[in-house]
PDB file of N, CA, C and O in Angstrom:
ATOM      1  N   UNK A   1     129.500 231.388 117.474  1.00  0.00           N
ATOM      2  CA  UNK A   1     130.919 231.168 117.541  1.00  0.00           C
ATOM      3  C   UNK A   1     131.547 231.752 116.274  1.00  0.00           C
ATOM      4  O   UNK A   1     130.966 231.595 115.201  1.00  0.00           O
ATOM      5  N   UNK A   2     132.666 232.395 116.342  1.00  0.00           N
ATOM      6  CA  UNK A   2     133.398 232.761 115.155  1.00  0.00           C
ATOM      7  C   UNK A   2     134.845 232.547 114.945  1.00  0.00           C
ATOM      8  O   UNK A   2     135.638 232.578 115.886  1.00  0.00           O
ATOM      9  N   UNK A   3     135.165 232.351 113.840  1.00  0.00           N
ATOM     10  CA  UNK A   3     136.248 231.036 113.327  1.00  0.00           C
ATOM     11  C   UNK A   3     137.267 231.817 112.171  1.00  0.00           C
ATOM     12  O   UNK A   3     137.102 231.611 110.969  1.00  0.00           O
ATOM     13  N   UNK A   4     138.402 232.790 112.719  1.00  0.00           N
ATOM     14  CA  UNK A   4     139.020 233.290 111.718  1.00  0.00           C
ATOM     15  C   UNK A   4     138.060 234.143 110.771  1.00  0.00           C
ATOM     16  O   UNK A   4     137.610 235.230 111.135  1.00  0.00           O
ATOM     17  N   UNK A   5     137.818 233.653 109.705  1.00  0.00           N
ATOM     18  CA  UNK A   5     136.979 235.203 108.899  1.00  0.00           C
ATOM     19  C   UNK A   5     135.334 233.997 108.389  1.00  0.00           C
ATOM     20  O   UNK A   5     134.483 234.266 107.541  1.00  0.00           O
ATOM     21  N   UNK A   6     135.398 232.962 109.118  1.00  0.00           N
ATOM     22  CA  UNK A   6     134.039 232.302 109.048  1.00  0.00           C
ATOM     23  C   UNK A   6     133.285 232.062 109.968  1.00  0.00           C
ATOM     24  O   UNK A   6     133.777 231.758 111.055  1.00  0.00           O
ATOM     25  N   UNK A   7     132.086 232.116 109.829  1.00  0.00           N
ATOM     26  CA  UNK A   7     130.996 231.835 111.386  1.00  0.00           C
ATOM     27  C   UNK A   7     130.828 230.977 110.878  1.00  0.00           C
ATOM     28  O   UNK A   7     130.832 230.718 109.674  1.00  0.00           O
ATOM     29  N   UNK A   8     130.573 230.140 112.139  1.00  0.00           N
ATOM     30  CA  UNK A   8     130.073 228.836 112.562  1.00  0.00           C
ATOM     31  C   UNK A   8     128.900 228.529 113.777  1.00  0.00           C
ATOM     32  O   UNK A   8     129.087 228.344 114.980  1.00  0.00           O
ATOM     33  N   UNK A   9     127.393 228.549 112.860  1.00  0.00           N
ATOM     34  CA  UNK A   9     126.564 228.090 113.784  1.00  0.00           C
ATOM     35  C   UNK A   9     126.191 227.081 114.069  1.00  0.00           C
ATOM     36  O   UNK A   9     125.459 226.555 113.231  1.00  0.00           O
ATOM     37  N   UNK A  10     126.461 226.334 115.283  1.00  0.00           N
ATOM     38  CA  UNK A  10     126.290 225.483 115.834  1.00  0.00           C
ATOM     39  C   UNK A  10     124.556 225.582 116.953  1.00  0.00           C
ATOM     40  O   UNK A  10     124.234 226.376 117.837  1.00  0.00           O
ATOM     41  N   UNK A  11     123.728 224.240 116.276  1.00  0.00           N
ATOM     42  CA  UNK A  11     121.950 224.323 116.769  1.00  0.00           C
ATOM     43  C   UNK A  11     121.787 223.093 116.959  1.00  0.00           C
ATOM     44  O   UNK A  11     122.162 222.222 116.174  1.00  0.00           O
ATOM     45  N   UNK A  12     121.091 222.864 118.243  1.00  0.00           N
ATOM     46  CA  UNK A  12     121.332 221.439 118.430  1.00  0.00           C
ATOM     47  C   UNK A  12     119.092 221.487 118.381  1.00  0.00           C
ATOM     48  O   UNK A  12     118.505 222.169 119.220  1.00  0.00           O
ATOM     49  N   UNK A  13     118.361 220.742 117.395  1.00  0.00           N
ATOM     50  CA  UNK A  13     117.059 221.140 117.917  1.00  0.00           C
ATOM     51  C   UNK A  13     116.665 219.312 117.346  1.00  0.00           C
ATOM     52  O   UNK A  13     117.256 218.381 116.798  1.00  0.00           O
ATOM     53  N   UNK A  14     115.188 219.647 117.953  1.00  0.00           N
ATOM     54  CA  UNK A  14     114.512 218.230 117.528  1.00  0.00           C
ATOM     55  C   UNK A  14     114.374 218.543 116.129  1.00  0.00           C
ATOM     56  O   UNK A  14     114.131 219.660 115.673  1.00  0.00           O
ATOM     57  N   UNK A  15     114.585 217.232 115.329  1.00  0.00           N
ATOM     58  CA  UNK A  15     114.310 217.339 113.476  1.00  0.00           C
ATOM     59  C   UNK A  15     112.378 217.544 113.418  1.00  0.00           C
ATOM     60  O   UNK A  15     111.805 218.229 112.570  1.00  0.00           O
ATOM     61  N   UNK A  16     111.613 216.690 114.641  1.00  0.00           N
ATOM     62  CA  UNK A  16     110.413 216.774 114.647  1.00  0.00           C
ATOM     63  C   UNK A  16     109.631 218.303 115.305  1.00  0.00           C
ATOM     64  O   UNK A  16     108.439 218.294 115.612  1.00  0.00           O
ATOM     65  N   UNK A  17     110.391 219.398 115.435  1.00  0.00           N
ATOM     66  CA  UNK A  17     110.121 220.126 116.299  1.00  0.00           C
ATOM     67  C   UNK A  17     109.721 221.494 115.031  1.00  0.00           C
ATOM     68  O   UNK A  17     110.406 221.525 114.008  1.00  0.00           O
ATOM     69  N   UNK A  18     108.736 222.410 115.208  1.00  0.00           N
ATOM     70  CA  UNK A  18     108.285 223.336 114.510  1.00  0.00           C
ATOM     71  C   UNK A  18     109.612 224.521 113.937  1.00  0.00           C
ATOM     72  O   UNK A  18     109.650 225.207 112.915  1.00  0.00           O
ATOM     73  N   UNK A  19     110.667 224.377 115.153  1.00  0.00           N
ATOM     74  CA  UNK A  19     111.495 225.410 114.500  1.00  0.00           C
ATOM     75  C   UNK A  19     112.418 225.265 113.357  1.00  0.00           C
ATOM     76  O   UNK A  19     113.179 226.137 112.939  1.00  0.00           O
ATOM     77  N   UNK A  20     112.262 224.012 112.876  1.00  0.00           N
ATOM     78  CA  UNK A  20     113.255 223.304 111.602  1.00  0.00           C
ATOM     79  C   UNK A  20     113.095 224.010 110.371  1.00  0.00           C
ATOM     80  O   UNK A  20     113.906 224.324 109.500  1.00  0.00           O
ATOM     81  N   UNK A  21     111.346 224.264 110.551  1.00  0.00           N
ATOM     82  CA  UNK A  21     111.322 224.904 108.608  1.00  0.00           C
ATOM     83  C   UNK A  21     112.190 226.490 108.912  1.00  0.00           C
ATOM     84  O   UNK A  21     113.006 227.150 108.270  1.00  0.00           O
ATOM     85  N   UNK A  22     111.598 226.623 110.059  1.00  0.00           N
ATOM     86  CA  UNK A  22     112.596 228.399 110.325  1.00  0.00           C
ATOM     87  C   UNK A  22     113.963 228.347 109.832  1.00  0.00           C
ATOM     88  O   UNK A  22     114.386 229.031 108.901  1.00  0.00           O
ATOM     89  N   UNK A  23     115.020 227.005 110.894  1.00  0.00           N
ATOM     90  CA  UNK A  23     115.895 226.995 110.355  1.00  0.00           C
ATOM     91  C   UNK A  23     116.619 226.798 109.214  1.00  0.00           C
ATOM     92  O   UNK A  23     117.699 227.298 108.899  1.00  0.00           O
ATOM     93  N   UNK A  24     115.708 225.776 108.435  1.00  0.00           N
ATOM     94  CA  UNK A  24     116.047 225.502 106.755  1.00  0.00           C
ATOM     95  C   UNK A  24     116.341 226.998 106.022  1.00  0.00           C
ATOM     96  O   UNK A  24     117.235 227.245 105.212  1.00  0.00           O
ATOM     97  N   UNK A  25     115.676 227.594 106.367  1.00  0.00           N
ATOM     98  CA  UNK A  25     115.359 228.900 105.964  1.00  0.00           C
ATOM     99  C   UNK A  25     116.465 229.594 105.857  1.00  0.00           C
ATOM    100  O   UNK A  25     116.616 230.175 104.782  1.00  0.00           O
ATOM    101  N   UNK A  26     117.723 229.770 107.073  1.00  0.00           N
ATOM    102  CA  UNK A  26     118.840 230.429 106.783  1.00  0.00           C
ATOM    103  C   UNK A  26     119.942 229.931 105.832  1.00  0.00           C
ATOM    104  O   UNK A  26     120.451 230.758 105.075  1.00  0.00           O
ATOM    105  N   UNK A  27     120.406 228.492 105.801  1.00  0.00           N
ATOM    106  CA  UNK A  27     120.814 228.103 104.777  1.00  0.00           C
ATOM    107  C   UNK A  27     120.603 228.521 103.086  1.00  0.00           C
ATOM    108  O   UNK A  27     121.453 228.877 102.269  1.00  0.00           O
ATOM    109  N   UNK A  28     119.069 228.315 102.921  1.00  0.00           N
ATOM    110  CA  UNK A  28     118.413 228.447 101.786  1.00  0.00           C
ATOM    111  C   UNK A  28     118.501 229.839 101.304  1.00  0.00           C
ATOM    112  O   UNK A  28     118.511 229.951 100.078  1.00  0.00           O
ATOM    113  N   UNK A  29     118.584 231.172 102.158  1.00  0.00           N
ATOM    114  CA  UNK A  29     119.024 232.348 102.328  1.00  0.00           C
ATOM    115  C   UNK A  29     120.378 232.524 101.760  1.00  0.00           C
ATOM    116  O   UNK A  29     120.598 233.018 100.655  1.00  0.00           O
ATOM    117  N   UNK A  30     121.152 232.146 102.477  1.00  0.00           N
ATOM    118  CA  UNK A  30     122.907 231.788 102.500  1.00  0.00           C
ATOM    119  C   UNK A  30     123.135 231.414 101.196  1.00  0.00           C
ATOM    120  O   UNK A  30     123.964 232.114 100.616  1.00  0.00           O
ATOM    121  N   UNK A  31     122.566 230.374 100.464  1.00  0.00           N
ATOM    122  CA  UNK A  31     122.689 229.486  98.951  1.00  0.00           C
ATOM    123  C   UNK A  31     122.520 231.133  98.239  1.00  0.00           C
ATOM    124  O   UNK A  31     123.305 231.671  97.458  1.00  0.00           O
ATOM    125  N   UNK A  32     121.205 231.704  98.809  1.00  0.00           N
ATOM    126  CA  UNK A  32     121.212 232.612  97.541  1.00  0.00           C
ATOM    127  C   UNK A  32     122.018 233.899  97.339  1.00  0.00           C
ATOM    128  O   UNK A  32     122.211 234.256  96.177  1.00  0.00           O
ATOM    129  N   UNK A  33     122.566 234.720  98.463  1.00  0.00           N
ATOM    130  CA  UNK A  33     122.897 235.270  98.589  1.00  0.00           C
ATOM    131  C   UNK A  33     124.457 235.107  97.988  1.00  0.00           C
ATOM    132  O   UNK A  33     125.057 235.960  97.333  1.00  0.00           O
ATOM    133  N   UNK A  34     124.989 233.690  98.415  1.00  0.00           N
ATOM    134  CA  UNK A  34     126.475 233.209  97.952  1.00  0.00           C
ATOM    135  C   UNK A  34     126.028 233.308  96.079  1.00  0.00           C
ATOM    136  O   UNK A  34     126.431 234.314  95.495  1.00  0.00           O
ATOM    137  N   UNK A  35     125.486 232.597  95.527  1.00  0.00           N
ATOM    138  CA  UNK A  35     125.169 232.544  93.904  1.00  0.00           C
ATOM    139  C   UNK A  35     125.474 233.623  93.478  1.00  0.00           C
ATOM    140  O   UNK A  35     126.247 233.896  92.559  1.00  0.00           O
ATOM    141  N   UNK A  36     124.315 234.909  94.743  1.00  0.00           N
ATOM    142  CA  UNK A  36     124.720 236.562  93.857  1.00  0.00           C
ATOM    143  C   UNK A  36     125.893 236.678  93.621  1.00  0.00           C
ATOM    144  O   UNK A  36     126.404 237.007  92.551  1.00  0.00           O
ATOM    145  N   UNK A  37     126.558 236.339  94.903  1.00  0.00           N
ATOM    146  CA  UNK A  37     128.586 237.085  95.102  1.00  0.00           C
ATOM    147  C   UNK A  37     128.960 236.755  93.515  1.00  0.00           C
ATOM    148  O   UNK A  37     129.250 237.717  92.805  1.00  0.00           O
ATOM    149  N   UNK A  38     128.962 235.277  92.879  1.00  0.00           N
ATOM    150  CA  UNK A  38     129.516 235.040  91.929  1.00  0.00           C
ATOM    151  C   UNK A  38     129.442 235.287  91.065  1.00  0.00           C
ATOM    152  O   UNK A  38     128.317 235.206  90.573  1.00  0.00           O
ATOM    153  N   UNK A  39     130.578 235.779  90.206  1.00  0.00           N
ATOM    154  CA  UNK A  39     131.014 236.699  89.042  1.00  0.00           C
ATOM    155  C   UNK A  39     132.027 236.404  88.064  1.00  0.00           C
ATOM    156  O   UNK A  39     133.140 236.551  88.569  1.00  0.00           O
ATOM    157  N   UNK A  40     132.074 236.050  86.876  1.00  0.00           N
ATOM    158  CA  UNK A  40     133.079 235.471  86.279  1.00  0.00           C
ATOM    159  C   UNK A  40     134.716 236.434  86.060  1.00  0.00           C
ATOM    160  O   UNK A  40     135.778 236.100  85.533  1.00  0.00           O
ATOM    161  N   UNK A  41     134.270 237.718  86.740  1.00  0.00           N
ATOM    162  CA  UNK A  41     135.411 238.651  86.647  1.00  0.00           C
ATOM    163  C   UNK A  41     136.131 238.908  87.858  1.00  0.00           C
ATOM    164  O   UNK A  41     136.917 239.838  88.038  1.00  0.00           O
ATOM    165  N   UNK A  42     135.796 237.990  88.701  1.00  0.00           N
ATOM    166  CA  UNK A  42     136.079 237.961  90.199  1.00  0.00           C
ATOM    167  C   UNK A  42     137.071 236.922  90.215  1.00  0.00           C
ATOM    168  O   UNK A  42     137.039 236.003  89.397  1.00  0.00           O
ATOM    169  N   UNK A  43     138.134 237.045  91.291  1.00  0.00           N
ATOM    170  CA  UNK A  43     139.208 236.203  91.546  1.00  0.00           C
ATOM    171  C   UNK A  43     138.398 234.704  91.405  1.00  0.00           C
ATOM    172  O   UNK A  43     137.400 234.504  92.097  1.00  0.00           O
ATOM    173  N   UNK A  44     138.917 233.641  90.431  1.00  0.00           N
ATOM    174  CA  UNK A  44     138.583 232.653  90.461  1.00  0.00           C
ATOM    175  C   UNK A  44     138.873 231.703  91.576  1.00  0.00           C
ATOM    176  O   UNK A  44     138.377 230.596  91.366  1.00  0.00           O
ATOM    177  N   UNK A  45     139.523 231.806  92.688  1.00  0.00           N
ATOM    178  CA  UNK A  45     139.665 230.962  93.766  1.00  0.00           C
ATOM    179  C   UNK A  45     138.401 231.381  94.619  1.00  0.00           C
ATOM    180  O   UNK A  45     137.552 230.703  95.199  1.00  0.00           O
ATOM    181  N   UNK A  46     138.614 232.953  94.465  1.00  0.00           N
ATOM    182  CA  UNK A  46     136.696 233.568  95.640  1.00  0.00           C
ATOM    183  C   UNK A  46     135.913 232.847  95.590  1.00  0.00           C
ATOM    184  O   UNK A  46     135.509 232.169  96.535  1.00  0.00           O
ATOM    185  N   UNK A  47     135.400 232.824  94.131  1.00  0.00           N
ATOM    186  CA  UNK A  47     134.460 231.980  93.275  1.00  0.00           C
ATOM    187  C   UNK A  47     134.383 230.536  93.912  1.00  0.00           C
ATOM    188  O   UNK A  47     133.449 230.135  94.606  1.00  0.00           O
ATOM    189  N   UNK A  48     135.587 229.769  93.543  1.00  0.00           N
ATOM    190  CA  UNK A  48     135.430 228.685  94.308  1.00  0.00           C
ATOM    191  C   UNK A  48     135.101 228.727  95.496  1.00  0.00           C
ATOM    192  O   UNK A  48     134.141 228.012  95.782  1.00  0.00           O
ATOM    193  N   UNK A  49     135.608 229.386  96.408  1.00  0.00           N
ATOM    194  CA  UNK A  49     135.232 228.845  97.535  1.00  0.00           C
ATOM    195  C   UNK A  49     133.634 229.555  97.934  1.00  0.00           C
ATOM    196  O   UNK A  49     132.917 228.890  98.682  1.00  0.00           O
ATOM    197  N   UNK A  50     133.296 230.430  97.598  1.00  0.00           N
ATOM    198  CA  UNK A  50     131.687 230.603  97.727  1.00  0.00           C
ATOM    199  C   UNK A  50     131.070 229.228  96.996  1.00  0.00           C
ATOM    200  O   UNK A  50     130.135 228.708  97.605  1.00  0.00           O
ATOM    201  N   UNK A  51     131.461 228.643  95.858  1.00  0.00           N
ATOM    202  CA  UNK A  51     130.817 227.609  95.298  1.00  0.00           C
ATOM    203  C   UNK A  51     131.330 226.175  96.923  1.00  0.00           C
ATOM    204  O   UNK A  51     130.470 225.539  97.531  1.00  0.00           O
ATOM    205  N   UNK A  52     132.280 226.110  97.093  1.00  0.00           N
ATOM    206  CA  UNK A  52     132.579 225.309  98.044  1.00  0.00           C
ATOM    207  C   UNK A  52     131.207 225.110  99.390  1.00  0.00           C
ATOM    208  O   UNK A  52     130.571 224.173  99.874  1.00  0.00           O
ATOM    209  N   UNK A  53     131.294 226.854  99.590  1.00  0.00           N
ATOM    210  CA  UNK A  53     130.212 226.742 100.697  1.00  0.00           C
ATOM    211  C   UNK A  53     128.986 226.660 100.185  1.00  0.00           C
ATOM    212  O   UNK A  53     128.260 226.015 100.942  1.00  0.00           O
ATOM    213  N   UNK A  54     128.307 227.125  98.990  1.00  0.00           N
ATOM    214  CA  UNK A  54     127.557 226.355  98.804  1.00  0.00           C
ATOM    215  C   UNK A  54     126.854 225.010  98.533  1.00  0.00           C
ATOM    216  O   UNK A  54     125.632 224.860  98.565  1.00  0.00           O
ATOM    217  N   UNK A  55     127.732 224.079  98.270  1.00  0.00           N
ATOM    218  CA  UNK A  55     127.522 222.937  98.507  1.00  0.00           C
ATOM    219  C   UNK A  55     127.578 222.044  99.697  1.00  0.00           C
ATOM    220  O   UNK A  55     127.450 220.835  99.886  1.00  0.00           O
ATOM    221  N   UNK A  56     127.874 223.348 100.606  1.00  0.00           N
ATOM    222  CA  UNK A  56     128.182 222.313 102.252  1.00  0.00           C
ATOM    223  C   UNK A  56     127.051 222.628 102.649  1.00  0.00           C
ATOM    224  O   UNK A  56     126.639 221.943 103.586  1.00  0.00           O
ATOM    225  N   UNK A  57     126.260 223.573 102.209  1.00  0.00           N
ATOM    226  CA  UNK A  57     125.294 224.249 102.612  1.00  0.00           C
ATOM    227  C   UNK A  57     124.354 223.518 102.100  1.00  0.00           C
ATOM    228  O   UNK A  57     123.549 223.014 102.883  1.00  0.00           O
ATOM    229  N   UNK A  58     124.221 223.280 100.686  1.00  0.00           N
ATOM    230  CA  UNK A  58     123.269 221.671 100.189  1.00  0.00           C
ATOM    231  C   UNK A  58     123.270 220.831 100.720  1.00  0.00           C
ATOM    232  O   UNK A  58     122.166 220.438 101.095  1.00  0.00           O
ATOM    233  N   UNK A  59     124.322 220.131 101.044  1.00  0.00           N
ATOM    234  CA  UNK A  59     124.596 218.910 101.671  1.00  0.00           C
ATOM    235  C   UNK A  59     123.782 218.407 102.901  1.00  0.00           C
ATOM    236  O   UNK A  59     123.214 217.351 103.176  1.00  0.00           O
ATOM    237  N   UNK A  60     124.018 219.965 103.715  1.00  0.00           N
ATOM    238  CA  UNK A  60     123.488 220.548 105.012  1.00  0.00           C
ATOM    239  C   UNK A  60     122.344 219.613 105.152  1.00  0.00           C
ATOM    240  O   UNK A  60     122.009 218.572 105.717  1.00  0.00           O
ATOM    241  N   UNK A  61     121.638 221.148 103.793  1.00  0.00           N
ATOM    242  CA  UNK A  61     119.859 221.021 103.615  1.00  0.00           C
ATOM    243  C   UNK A  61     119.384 219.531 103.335  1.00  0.00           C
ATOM    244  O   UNK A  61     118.263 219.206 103.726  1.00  0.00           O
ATOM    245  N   UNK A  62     120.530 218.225 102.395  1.00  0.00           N
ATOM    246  CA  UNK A  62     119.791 217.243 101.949  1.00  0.00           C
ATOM    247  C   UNK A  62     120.323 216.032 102.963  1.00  0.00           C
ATOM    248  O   UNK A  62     120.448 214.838 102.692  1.00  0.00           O
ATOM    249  N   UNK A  63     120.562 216.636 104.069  1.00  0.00           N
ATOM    250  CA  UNK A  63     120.423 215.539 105.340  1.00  0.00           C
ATOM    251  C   UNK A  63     119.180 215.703 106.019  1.00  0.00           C
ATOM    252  O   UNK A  63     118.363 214.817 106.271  1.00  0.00           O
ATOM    253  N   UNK A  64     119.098 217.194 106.355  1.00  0.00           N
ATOM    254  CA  UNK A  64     117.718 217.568 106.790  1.00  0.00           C
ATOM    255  C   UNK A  64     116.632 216.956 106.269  1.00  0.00           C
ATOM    256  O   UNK A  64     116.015 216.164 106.982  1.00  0.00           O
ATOM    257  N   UNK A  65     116.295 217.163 105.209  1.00  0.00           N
ATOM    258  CA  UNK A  65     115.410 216.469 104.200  1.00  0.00           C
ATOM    259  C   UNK A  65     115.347 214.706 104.773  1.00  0.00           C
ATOM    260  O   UNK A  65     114.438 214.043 105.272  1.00  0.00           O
ATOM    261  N   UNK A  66     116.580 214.431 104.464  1.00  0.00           N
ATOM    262  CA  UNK A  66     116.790 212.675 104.788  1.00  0.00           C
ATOM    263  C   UNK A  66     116.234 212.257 106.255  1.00  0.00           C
ATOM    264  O   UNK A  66     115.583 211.253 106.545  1.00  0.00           O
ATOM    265  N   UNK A  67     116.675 213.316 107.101  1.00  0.00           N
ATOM    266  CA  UNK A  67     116.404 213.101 108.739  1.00  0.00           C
ATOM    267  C   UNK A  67     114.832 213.132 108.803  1.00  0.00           C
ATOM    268  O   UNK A  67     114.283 212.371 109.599  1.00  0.00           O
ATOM    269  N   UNK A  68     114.108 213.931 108.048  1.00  0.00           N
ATOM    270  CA  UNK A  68     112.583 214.515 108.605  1.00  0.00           C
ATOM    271  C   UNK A  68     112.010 212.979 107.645  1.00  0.00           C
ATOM    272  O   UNK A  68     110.914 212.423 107.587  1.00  0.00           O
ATOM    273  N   UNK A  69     112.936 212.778 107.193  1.00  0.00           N
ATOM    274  CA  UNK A  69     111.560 211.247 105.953  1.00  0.00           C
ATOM    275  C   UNK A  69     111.912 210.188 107.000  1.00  0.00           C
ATOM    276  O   UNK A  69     110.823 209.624 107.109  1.00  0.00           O
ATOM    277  N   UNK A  70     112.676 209.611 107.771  1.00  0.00           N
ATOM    278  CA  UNK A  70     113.163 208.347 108.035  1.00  0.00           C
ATOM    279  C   UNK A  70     111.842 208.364 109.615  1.00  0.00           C
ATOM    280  O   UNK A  70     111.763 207.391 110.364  1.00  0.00           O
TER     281      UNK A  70
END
């Protein structure tokens, strides 16, 4: 699905199911790739909001984490 100038993937899978570490994987991708973008000579709002999505993107990952322990 795509959302103005952001994608939005939407995955509905079992937390117990083999394809989870795959998916962790694109997030964890995403974190790093966003870090590169940032530049202290770059529009400071950009900045923010790559820092924005990276933390939704943590957040993401430390439910996952929470879901696979319980």
């Amino acid at each position: 699905m795509h959302d103005g100038n952001h994608r939005i993937l939407s995955i509905s899978i079992d937390l117990d199911g083999s394809l989870l570490s795959d998916f962790e994987k694109i997030p964890d991708d995403r974190i790093e790739d966003l870090r590169g973008r940032i530049h202290e000579a770059l529009n400071p709002i950009y900045n923010e909001s790559l820092m924005i999505e990276i933390e939704t993107l943590q957040l993401v990952l430390s439910h996952v984490d929470r879901s696979k322990q319980e």
